[in-house]
Structure formats: C-alpha cells, structure tokens
PDB file of N, CA, C and O in Angstrom:
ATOM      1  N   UNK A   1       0.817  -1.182   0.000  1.00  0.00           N
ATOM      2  CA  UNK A   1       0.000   0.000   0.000  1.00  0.00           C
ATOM      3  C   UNK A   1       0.867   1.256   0.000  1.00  0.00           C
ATOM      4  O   UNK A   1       0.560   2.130  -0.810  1.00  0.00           O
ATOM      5  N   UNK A   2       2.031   1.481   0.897  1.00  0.00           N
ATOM      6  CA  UNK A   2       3.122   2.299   0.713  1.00  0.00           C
ATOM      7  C   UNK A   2       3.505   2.586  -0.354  1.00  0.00           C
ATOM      8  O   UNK A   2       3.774   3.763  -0.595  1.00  0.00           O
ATOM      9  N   UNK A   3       3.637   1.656  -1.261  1.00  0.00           N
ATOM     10  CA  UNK A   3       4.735   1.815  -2.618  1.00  0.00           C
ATOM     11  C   UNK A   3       3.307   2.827  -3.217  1.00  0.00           C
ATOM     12  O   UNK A   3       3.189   4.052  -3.242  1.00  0.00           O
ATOM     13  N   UNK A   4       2.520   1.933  -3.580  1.00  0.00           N
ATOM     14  CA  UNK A   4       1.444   2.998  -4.351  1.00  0.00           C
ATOM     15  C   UNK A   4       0.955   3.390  -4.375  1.00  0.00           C
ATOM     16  O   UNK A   4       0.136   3.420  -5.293  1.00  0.00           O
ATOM     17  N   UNK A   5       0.955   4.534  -2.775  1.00  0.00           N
ATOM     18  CA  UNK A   5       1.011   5.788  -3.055  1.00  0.00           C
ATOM     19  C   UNK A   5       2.061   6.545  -2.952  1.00  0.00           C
ATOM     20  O   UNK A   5       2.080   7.749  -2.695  1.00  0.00           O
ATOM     21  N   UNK A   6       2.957   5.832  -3.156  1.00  0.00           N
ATOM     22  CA  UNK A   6       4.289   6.924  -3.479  1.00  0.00           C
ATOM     23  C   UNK A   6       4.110   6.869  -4.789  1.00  0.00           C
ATOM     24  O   UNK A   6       4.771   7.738  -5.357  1.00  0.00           O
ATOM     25  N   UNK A   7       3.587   6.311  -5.389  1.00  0.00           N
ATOM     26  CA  UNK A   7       4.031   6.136  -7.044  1.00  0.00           C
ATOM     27  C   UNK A   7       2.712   7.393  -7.467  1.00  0.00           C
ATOM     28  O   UNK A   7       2.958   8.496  -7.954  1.00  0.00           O
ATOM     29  N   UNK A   8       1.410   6.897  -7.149  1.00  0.00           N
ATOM     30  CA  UNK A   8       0.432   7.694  -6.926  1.00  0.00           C
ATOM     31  C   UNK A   8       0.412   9.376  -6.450  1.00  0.00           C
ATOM     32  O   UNK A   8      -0.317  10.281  -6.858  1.00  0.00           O
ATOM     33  N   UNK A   9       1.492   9.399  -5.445  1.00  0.00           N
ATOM     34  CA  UNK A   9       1.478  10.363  -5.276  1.00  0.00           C
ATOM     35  C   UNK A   9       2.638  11.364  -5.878  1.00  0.00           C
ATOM     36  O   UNK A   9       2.949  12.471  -5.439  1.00  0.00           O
ATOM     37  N   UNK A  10       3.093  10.787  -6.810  1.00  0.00           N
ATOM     38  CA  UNK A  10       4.459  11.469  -7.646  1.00  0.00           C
ATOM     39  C   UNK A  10       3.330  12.067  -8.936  1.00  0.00           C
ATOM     40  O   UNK A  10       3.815  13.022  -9.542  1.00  0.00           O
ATOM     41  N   UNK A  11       2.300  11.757  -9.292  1.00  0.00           N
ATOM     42  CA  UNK A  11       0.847  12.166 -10.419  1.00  0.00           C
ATOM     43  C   UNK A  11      -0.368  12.530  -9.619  1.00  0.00           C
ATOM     44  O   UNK A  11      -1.543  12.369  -9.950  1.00  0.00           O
ATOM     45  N   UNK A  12       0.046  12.981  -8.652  1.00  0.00           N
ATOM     46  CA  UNK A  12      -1.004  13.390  -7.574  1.00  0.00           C
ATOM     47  C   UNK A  12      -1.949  14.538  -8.521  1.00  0.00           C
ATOM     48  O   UNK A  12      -3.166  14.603  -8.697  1.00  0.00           O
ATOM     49  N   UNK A  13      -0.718  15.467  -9.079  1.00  0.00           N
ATOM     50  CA  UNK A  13      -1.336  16.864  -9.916  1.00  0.00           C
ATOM     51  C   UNK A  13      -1.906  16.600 -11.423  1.00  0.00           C
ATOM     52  O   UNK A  13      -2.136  17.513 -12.215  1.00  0.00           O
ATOM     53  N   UNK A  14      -2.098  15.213 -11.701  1.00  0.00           N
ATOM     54  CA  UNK A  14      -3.106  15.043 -12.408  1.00  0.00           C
ATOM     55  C   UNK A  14      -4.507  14.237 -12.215  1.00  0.00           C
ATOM     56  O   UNK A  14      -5.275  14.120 -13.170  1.00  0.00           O
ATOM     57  N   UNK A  15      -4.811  13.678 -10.921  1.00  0.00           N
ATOM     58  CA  UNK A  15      -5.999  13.717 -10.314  1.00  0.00           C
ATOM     59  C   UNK A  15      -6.653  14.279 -10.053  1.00  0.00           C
ATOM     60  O   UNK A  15      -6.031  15.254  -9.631  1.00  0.00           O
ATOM     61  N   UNK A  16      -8.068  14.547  -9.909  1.00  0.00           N
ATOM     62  CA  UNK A  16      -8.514  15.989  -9.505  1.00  0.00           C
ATOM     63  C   UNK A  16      -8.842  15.226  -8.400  1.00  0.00           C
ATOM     64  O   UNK A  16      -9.179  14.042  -8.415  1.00  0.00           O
ATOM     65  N   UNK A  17      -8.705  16.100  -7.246  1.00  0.00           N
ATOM     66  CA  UNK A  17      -9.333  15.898  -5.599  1.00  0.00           C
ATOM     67  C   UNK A  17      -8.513  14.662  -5.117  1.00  0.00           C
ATOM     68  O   UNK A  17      -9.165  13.846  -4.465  1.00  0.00           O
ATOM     69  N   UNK A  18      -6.908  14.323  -5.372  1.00  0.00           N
ATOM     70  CA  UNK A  18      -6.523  13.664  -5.024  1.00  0.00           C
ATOM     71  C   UNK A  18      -6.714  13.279  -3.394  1.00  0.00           C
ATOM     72  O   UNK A  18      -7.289  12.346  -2.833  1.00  0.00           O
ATOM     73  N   UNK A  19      -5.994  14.384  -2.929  1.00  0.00           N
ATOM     74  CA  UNK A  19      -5.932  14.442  -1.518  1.00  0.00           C
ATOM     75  C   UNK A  19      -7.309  13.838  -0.581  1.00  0.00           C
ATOM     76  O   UNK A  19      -7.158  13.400   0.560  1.00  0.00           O
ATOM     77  N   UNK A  20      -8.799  13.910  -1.354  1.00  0.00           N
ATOM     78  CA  UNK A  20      -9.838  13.200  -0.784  1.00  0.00           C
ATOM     79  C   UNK A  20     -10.179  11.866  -1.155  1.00  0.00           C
ATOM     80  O   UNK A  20     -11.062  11.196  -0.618  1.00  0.00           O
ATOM     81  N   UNK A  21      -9.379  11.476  -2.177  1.00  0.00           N
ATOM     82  CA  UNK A  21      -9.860  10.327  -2.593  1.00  0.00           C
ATOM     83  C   UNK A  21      -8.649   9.386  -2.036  1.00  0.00           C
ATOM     84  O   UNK A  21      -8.683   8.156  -2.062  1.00  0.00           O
ATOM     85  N   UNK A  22      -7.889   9.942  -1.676  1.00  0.00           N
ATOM     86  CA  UNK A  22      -6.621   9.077  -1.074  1.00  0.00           C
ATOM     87  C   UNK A  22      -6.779   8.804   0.627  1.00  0.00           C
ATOM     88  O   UNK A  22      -6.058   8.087   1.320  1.00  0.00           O
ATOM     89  N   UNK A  23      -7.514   9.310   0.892  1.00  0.00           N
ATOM     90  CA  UNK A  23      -7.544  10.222   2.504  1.00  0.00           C
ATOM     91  C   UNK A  23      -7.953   8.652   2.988  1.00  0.00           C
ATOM     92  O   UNK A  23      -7.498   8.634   4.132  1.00  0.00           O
ATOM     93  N   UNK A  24      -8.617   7.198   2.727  1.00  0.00           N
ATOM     94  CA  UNK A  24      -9.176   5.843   3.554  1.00  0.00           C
ATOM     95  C   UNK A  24      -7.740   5.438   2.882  1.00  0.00           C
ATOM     96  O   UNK A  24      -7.038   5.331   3.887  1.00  0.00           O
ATOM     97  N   UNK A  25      -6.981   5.180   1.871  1.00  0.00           N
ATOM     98  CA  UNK A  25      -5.582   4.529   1.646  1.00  0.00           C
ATOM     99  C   UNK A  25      -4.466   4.932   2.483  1.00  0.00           C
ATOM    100  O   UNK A  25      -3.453   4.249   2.635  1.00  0.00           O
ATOM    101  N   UNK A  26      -4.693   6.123   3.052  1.00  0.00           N
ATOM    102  CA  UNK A  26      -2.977   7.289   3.632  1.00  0.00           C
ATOM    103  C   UNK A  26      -3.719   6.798   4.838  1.00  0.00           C
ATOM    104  O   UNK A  26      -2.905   6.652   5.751  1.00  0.00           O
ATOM    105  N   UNK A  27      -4.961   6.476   5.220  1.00  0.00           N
ATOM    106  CA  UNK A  27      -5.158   5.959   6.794  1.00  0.00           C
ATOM    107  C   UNK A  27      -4.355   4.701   7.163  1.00  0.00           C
ATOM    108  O   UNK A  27      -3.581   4.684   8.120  1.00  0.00           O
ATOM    109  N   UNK A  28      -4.568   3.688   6.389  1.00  0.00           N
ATOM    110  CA  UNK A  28      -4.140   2.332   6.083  1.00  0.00           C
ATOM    111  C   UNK A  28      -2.296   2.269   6.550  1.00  0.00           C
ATOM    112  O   UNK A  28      -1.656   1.326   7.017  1.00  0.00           O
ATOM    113  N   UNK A  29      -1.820   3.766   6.169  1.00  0.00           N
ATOM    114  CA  UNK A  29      -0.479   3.110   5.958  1.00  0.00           C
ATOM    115  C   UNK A  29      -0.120   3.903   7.553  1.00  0.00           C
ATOM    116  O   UNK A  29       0.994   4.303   7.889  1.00  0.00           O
ATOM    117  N   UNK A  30      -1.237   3.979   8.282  1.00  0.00           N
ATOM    118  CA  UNK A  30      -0.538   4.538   9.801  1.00  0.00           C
ATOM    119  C   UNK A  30      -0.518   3.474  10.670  1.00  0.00           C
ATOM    120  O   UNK A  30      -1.407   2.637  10.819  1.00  0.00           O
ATOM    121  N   UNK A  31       0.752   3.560  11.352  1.00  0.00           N
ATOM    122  CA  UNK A  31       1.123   2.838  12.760  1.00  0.00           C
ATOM    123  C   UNK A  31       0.105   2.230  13.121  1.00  0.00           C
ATOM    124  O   UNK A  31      -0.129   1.034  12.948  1.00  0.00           O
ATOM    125  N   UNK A  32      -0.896   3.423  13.913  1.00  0.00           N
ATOM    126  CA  UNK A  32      -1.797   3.430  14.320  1.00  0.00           C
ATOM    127  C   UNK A  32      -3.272   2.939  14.239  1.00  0.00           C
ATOM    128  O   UNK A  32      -4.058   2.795  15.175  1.00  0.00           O
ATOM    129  N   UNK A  33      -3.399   2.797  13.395  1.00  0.00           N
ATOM    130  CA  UNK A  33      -4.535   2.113  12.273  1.00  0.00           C
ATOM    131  C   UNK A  33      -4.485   0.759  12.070  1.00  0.00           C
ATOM    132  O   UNK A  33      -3.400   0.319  11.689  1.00  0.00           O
ATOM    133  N   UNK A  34      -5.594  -0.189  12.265  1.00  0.00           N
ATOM    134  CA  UNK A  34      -5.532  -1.859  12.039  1.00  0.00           C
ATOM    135  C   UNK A  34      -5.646  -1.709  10.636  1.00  0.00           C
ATOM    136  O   UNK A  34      -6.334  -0.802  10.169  1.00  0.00           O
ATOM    137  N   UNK A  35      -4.918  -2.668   9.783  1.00  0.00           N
ATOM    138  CA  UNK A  35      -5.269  -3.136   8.165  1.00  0.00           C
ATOM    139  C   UNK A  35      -6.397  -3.574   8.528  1.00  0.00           C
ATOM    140  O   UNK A  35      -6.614  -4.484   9.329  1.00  0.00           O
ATOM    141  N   UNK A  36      -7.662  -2.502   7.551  1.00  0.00           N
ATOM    142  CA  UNK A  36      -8.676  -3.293   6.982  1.00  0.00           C
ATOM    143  C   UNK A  36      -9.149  -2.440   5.858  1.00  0.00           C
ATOM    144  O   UNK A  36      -9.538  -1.277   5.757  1.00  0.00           O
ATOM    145  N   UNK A  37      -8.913  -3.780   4.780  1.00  0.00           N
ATOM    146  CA  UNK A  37      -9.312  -3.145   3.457  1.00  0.00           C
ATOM    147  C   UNK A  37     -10.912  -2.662   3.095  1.00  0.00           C
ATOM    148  O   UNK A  37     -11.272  -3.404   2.182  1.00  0.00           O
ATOM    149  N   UNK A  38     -11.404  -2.241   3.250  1.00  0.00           N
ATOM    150  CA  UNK A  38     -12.956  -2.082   3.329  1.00  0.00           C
ATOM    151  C   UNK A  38     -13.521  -1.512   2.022  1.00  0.00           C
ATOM    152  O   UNK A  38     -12.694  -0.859   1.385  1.00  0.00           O
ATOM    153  N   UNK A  39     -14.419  -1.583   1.622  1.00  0.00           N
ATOM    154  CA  UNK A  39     -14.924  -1.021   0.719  1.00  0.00           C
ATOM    155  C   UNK A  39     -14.747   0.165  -0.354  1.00  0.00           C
ATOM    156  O   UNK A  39     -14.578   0.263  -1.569  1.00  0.00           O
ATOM    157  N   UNK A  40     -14.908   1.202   1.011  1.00  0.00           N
ATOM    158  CA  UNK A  40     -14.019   2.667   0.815  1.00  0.00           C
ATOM    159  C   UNK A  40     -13.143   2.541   0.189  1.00  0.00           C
ATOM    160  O   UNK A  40     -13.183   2.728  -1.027  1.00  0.00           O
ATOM    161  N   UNK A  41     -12.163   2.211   0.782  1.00  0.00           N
ATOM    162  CA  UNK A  41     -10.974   1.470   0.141  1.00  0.00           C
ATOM    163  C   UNK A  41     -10.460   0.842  -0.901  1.00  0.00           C
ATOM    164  O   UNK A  41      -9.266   0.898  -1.194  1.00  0.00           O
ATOM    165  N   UNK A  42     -11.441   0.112  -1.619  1.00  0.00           N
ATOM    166  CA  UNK A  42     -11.660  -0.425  -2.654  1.00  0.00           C
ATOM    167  C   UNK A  42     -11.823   0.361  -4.091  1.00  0.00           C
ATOM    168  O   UNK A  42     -11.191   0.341  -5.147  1.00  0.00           O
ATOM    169  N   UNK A  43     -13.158   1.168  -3.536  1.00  0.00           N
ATOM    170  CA  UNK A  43     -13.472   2.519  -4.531  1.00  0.00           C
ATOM    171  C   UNK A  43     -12.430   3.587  -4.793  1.00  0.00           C
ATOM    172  O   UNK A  43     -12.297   4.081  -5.913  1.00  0.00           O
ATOM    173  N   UNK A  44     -11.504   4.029  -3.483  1.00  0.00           N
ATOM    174  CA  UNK A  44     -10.348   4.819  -3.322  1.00  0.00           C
ATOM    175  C   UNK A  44      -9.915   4.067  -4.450  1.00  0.00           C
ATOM    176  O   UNK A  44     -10.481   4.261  -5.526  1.00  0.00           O
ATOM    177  N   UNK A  45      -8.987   3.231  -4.360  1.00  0.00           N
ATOM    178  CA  UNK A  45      -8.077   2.372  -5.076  1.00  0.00           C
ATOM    179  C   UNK A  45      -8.532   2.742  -6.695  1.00  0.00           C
ATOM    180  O   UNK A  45      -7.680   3.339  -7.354  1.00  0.00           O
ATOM    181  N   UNK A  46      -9.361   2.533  -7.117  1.00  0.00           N
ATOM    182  CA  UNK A  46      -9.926   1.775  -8.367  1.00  0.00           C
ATOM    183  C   UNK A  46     -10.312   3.132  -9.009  1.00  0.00           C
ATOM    184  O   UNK A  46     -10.475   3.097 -10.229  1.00  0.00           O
ATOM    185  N   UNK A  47     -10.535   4.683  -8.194  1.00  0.00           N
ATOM    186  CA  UNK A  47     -10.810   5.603  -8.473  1.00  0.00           C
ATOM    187  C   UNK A  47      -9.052   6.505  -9.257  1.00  0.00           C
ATOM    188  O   UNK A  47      -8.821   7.254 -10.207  1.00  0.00           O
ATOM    189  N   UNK A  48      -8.392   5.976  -8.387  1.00  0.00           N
ATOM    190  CA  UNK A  48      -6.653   6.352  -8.142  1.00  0.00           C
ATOM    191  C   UNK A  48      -6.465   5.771  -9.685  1.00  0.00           C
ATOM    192  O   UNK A  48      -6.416   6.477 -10.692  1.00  0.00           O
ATOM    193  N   UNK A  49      -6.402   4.809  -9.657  1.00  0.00           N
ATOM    194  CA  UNK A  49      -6.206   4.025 -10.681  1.00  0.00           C
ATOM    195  C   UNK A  49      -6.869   3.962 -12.484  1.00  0.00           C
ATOM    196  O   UNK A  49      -6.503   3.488 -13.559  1.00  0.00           O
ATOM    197  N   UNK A  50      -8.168   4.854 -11.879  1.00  0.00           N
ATOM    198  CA  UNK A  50      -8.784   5.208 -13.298  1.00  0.00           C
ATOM    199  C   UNK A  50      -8.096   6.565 -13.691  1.00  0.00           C
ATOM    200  O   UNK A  50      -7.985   6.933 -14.860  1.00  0.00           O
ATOM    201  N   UNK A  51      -7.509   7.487 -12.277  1.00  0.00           N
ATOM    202  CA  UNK A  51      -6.830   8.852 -12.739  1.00  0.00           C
ATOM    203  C   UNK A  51      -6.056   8.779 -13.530  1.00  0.00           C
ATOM    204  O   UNK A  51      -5.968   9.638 -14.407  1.00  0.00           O
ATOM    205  N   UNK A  52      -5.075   7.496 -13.448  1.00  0.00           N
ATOM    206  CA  UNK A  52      -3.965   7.559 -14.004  1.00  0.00           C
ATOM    207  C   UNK A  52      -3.683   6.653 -14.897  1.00  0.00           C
ATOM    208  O   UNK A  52      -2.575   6.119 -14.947  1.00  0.00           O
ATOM    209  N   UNK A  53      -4.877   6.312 -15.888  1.00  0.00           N
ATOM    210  CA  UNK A  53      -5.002   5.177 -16.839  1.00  0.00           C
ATOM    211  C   UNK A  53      -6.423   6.255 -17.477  1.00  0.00           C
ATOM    212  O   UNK A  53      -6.777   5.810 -18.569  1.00  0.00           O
ATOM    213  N   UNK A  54      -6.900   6.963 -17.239  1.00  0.00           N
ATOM    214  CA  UNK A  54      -7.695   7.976 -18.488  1.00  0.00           C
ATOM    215  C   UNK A  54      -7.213   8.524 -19.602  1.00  0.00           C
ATOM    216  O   UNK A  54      -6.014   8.798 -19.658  1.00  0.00           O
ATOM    217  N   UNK A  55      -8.173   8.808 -20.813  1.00  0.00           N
ATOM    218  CA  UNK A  55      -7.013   9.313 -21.757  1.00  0.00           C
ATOM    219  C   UNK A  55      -6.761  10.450 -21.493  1.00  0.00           C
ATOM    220  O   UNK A  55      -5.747  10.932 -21.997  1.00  0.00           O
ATOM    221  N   UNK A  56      -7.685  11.361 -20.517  1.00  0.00           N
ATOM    222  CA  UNK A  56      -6.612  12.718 -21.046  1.00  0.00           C
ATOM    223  C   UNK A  56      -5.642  12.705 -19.918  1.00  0.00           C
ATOM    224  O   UNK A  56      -5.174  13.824 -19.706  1.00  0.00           O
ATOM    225  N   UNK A  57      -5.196  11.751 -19.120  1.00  0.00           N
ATOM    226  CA  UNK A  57      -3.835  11.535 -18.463  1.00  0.00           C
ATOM    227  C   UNK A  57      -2.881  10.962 -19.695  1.00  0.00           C
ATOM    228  O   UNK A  57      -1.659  10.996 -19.546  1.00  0.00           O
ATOM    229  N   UNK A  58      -3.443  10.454 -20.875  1.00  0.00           N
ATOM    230  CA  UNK A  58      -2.204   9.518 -21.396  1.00  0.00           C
ATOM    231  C   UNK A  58      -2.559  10.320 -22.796  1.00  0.00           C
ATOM    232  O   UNK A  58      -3.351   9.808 -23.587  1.00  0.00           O
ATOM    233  N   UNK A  59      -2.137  11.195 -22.984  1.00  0.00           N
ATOM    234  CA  UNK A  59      -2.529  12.120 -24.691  1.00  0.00           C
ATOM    235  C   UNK A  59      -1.319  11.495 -25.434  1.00  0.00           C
ATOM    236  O   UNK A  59      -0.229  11.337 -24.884  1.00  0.00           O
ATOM    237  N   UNK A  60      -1.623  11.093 -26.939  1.00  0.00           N
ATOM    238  CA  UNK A  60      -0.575  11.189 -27.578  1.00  0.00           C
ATOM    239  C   UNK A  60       0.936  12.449 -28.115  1.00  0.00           C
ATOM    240  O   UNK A  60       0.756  13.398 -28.878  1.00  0.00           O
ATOM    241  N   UNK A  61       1.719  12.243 -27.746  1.00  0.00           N
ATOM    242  CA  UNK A  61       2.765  13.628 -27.934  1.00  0.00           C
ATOM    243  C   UNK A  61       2.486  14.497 -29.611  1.00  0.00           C
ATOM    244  O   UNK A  61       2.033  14.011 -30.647  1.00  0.00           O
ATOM    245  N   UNK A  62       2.710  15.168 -29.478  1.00  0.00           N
ATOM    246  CA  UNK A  62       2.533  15.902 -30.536  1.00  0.00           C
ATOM    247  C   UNK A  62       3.833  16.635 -31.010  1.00  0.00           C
ATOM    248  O   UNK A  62       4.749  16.201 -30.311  1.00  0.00           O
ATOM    249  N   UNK A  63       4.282  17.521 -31.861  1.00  0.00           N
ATOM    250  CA  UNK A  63       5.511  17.821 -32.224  1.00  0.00           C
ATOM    251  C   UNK A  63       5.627  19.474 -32.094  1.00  0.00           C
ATOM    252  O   UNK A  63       6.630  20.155 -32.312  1.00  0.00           O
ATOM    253  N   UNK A  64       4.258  19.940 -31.657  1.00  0.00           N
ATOM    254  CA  UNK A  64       3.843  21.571 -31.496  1.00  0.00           C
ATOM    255  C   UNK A  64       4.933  21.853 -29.719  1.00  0.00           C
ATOM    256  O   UNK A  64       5.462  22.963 -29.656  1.00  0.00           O
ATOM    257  N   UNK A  65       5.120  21.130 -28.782  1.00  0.00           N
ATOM    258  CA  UNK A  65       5.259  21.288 -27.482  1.00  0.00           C
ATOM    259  C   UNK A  65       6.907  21.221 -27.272  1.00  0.00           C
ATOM    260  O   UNK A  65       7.486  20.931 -28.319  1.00  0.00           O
ATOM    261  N   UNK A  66       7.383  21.336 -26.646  1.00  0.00           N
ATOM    262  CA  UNK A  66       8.732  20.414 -26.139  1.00  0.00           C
ATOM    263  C   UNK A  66       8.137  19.256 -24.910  1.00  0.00           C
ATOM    264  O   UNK A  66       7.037  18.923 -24.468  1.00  0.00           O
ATOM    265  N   UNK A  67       9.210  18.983 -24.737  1.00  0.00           N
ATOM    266  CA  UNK A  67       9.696  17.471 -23.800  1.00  0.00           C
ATOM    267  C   UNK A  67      10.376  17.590 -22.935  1.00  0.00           C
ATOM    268  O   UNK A  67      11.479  18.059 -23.219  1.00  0.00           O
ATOM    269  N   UNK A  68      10.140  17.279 -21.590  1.00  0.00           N
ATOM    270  CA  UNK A  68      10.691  17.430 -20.503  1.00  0.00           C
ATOM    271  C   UNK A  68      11.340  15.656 -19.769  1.00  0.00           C
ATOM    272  O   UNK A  68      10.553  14.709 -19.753  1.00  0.00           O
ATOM    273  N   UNK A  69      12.292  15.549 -19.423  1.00  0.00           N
ATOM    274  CA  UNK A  69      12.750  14.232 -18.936  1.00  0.00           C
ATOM    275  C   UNK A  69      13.244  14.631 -18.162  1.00  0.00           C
ATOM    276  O   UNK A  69      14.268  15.308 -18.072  1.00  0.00           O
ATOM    277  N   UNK A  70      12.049  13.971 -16.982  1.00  0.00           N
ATOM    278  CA  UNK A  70      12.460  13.961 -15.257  1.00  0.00           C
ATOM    279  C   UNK A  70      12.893  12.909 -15.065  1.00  0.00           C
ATOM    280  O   UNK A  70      12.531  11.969 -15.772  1.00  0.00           O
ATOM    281  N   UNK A  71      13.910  12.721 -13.928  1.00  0.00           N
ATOM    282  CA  UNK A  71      14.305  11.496 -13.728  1.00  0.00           C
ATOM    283  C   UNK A  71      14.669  11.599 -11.912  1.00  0.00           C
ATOM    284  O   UNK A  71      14.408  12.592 -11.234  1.00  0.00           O
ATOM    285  N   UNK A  72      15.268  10.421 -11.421  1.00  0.00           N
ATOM    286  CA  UNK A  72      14.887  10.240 -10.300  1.00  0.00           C
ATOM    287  C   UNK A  72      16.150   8.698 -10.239  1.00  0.00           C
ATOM    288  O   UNK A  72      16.149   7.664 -10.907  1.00  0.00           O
ATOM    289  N   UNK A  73      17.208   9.239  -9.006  1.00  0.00           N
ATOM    290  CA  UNK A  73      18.197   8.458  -9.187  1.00  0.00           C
ATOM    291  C   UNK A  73      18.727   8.177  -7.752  1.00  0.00           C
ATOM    292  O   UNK A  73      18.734   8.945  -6.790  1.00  0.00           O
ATOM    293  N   UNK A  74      19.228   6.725  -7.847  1.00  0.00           N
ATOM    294  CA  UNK A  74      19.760   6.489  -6.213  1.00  0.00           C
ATOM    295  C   UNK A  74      20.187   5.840  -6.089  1.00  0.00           C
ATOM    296  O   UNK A  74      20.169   5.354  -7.219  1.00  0.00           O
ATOM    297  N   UNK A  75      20.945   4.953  -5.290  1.00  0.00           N
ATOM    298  CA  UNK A  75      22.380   3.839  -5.503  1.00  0.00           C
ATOM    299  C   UNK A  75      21.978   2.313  -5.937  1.00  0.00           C
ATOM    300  O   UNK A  75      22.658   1.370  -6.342  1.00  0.00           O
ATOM    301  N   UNK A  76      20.751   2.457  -5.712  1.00  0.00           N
ATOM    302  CA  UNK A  76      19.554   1.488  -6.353  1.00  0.00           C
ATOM    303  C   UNK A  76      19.211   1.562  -7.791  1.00  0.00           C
ATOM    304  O   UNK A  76      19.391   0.477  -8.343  1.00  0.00           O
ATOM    305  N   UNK A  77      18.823   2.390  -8.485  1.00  0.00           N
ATOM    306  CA  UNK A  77      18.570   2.275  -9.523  1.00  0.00           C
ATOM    307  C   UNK A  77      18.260   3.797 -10.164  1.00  0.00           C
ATOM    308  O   UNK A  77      18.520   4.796  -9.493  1.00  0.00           O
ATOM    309  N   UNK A  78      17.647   3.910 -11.600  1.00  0.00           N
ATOM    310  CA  UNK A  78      16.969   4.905 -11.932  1.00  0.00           C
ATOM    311  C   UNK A  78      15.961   4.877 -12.761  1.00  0.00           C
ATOM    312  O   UNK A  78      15.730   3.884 -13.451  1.00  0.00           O
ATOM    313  N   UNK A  79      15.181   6.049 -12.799  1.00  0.00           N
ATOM    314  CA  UNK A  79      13.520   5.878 -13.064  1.00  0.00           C
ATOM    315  C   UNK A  79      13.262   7.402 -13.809  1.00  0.00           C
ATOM    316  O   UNK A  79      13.301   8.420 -13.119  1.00  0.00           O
ATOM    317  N   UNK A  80      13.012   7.459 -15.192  1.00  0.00           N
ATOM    318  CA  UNK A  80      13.046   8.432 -16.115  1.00  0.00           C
ATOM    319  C   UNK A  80      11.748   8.675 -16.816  1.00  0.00           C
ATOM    320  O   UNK A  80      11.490   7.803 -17.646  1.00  0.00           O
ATOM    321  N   UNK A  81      10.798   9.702 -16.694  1.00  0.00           N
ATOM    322  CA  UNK A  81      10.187  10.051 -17.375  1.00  0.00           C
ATOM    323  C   UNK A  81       9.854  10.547 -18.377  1.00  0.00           C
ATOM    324  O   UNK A  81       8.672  10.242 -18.220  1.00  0.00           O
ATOM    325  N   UNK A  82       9.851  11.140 -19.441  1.00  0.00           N
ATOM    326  CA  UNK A  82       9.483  11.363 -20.883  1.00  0.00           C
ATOM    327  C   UNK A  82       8.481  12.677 -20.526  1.00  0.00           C
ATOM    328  O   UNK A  82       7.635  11.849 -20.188  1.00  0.00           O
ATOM    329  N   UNK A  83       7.999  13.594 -20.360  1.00  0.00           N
ATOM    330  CA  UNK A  83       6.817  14.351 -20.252  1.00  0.00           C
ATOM    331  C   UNK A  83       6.495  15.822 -20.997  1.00  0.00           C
ATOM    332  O   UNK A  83       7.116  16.880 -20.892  1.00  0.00           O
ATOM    333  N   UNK A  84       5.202  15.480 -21.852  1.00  0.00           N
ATOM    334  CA  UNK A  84       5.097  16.912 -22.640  1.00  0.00           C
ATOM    335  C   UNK A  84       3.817  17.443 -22.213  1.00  0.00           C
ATOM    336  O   UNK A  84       2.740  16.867 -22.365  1.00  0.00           O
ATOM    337  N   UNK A  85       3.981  18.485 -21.712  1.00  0.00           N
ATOM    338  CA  UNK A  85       2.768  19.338 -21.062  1.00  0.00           C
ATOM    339  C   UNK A  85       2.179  19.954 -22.040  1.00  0.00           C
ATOM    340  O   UNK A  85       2.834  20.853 -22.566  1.00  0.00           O
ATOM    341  N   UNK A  86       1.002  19.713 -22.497  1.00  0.00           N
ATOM    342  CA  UNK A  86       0.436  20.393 -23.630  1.00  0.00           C
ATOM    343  C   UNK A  86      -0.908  21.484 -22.485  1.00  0.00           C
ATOM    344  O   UNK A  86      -1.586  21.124 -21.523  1.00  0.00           O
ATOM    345  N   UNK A  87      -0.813  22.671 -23.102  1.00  0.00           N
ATOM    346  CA  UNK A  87      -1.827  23.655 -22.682  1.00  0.00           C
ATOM    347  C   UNK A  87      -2.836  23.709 -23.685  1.00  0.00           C
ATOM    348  O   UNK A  87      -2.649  24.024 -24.860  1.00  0.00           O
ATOM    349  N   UNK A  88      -4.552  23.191 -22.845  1.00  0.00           N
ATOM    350  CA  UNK A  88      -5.636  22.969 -24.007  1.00  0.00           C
ATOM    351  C   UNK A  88      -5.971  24.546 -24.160  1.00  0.00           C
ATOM    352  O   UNK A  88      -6.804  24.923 -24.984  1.00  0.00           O
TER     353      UNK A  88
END
C-alpha cells in the first residue's frame, strides 16, 4: 500500500481531488490504524487508478510542445520520465 502511493502520489497533480480520494488509503499506511481493506478502500483504489489510466492523463505527444525528462536516481537504480505538457 506504501509503494502505491508513493508512485500515486508522484501524479497526484493530475488527479482531480486527489488528496480526498486518497484520505481511507494514507489511513491504512498509519502505525496506528488496524489493516482493513474495506470497501471505501476499494473505490479509493480503483478511483486512483482510473486517474492515471484515463485518456486525457495519457494524450498522444505531438511535435507543437517540447519534452521534458524527469528522472529520479539512487544507488539502487533509476527511473526516467518522458513528459510533454500540452496547454488545451
């Protein structure tokens, strides 16, 4: 559950209302809190998951924009993004 919402939360700014729809998953990953996957939870998940598998999260590139390559590096490995911000 940790890993994804770190991954989740690196595309947070293309969800709309992330922060509420995450709010029964970010409970889950406290100390404090018993694991129970519940329903909520379920919908959270599957809602997260349609953000970032919609098409206008995944547009085809076009040749009008530039290209930005973020990347993300550590004695472990590295992890490179590709990204063109198009303004509708």
């Amino acid at each position: 559950m940790i890993s994804f919402l770190g991954l989740i939360g690196y595309y947070c700014i293309f969800v709309k209302d992330f922060s509420q729809i995450a709010t029964s998953l970010a409970n889950l990953a406290k100390k404090t809190t018993m694991y129970e996957w519940t329903y909520k939870c379920e919908e959270a998940f599957q809602e997260l998951k349609r953000g970032l598998t919609s098409a206008s999260m995944l547009p085809l590139p076009t040749n009008d924009e530039d290209f930005v390559v973020y990347s993300d590096t550590s004695k472990n490995g590295l992890g490179c993004m590709l990204i063109q911000v198009i303004v509708s």
